[in-house]
C-alpha positions in Angstrom: 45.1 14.3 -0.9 43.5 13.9 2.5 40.4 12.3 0.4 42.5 10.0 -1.8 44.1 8.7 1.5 40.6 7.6 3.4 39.4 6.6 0.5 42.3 3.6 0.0 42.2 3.2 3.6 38.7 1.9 3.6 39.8 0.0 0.2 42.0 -1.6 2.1 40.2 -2.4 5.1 36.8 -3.9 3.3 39.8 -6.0 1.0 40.9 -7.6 4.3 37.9 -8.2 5.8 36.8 -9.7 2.2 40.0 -11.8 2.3 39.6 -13.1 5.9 36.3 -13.8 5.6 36.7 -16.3 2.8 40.0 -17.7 4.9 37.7 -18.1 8.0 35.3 -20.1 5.6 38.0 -22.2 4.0 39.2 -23.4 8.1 35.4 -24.4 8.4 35.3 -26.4 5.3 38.5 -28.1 6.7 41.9 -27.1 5.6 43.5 -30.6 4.6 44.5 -31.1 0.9 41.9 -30.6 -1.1 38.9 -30.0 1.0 38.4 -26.7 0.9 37.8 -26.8 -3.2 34.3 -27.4 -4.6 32.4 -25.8 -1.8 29.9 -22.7 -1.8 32.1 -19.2 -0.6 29.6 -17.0 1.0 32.3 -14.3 0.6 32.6 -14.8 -2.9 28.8 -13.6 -3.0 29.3 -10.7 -0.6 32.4 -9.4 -2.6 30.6 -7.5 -5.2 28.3 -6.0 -3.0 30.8 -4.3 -0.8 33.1 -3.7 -3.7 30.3 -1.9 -5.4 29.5 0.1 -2.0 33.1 1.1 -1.3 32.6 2.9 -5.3 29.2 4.4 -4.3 30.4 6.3 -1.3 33.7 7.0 -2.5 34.1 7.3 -5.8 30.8 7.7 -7.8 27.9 8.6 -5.9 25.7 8.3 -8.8 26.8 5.5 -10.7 24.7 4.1 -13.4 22.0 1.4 -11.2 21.7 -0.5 -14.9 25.4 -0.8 -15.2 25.4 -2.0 -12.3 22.9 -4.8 -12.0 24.8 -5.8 -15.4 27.8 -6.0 -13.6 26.5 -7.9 -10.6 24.4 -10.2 -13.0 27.2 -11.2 -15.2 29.5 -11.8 -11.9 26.7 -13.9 -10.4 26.5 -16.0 -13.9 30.2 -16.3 -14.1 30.3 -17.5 -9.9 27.7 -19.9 -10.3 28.9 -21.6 -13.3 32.5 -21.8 -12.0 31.1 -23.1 -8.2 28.9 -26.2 -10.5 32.6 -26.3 -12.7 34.7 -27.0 -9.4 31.8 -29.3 -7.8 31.5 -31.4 -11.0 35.8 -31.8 -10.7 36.2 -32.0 -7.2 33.4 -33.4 -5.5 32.6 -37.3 -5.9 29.6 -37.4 -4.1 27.8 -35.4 -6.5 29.4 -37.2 -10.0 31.0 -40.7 -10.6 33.4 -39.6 -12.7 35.0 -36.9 -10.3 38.2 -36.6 -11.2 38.4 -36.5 -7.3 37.1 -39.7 -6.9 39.4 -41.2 -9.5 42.5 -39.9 -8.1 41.6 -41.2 -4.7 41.2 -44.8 -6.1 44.4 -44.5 -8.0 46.4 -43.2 -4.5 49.2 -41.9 -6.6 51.3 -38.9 -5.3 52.1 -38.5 -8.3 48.8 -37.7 -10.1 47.7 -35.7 -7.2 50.6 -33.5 -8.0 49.2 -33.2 -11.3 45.7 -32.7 -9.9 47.6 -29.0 -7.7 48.9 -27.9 -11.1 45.6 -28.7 -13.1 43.5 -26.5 -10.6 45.9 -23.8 -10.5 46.4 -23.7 -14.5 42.1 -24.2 -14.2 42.0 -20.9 -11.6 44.7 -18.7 -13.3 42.9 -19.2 -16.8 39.6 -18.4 -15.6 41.4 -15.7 -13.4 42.5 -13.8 -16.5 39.2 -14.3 -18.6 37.3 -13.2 -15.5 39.0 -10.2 -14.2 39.6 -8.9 -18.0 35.4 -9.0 -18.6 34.7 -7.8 -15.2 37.0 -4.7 -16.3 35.5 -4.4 -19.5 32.1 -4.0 -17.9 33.3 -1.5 -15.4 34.5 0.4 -18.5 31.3 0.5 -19.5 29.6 1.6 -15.9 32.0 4.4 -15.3 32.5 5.7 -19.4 36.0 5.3 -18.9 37.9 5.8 -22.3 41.0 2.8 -22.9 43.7 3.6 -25.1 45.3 0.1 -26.4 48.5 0.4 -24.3 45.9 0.1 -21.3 43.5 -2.6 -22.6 47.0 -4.4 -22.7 48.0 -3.4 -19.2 44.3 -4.3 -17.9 44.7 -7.9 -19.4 47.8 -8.4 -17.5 45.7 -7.1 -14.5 46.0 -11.1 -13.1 49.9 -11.2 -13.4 50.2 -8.4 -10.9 47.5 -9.4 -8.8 49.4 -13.0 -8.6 52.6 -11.3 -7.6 50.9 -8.8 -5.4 49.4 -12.0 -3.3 52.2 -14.2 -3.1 54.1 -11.4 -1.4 51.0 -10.6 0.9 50.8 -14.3 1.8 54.5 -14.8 2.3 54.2 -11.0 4.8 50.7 -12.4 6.5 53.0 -16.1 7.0 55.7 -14.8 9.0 53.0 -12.7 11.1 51.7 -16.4 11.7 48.1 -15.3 10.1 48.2 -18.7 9.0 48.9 -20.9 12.0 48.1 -24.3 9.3 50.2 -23.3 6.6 54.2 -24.7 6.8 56.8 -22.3 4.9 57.0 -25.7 1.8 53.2 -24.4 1.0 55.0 -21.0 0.3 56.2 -22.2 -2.8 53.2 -23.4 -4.0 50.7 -20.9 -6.0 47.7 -22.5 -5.4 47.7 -21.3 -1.7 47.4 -17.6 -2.5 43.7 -19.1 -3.8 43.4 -21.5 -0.3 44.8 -18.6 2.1 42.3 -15.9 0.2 45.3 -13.2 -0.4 44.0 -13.2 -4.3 40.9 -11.6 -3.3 42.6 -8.9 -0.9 44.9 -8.1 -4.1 42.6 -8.2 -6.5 40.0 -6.0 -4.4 42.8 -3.4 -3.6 44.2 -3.2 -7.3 40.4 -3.0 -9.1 40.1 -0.3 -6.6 43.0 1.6 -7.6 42.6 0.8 -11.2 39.0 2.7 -10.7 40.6 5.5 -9.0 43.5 5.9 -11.3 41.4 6.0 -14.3 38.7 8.3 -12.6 41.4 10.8 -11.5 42.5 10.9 -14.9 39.6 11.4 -16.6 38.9 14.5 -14.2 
């Protein structure tokens, strides 16, 4: 029990330090609308690597190495095609047919309202494809055995994650974690992205989801 205990407490600490780490890099960016999207996230790039060392000292001490560089190698692929997706979208120095660029000619509020929704139907899509082949391949590392009720569960993983960090962010708010933020962003989903709570939630639930299904399989 005592074991189970340290080991979420570090899950949780290395989650937070993920999560403020990418918020500390989104302020430097610059916070203001849309500024923040289409840039290069160190943290995103760290993530893995401290994800994947928070399993090897507590969970599996001799994880498969190969499943592991497959891991990291399809989550590398899978970063580096979504940072070039969100440049090509976002950033109009780099394309002249930015949809960035075209909504800035166009100054409608309008249309940027429908630029919010488009990025967060854009980052909840790629959120559920993502986290669901991600699991699969940790499946695969750890031998885990899936009955279909959980391959159904697992593919909902994003749904709880979603709820998980717009409670987190509403909590972290009211703490004034977020000195920039003004309680009409609260009702907007595409903060829990801007803030960083989605990676503290989804860090702390693929942990837990890797312990669950290790304890069982013990």
């Amino acid at each position: 029990m005592k074991k189970n205990v340290i080991k979420i407490l570090c899950l949780v600490f290395l989650a937070l330090l993920c999560s403020f780490s990418y918020y500390g890099e989104v302020m430097f960016h610059g916070w203001e609308g849309l500024k923040w999207t289409g840039n290069f996230y160190w943290t995103l790039l760290a993530a893995p690597f401290i994800f994947f060392l928070w399993i090897k000292l507590f969970v599996k001490k001799d994880i498969n190495a190969k499943g592991m560089l497959r891991f990291l190698g399809s989550y590398f692929l899978t970063f580096i095609l979504l940072y070039i997706f969100l440049i090509l979208i976002y950033d109009p120095r780099l394309t002249a047919i930015s949809i960035c660029l075209i909504f800035r000619e166009l100054e409608s509020e309008v249309i940027l309202q429908i630029l919010v929704y488009f990025t967060i139907i854009i980052n909840v899509g790629l959120l559920f494809f993502i986290t669901f082949k991600e699991n699969l391949q940790l499946q695969k590392i750890f031998v885990f055995e899936l009955t279909k009720k959980e391959k159904i569960i697992l593919f909902f993983l994003p749904v709880y994650v979603f709820c998980a960090s717009e409670i987190w962010m509403l909590l972290l708010y009211f703490l004034n974690a977020f000195p920039r933020m003004n309680r009409y962003n609260l009702s907007e989903p595409i903060f829990i992205f801007k803030t960083g709570t989605i990676i503290f939630s989804s860090f702390l639930f693929e942990g837990l989801y890797i312990l669950y299904k290790k304890r069982n399989d013990n």
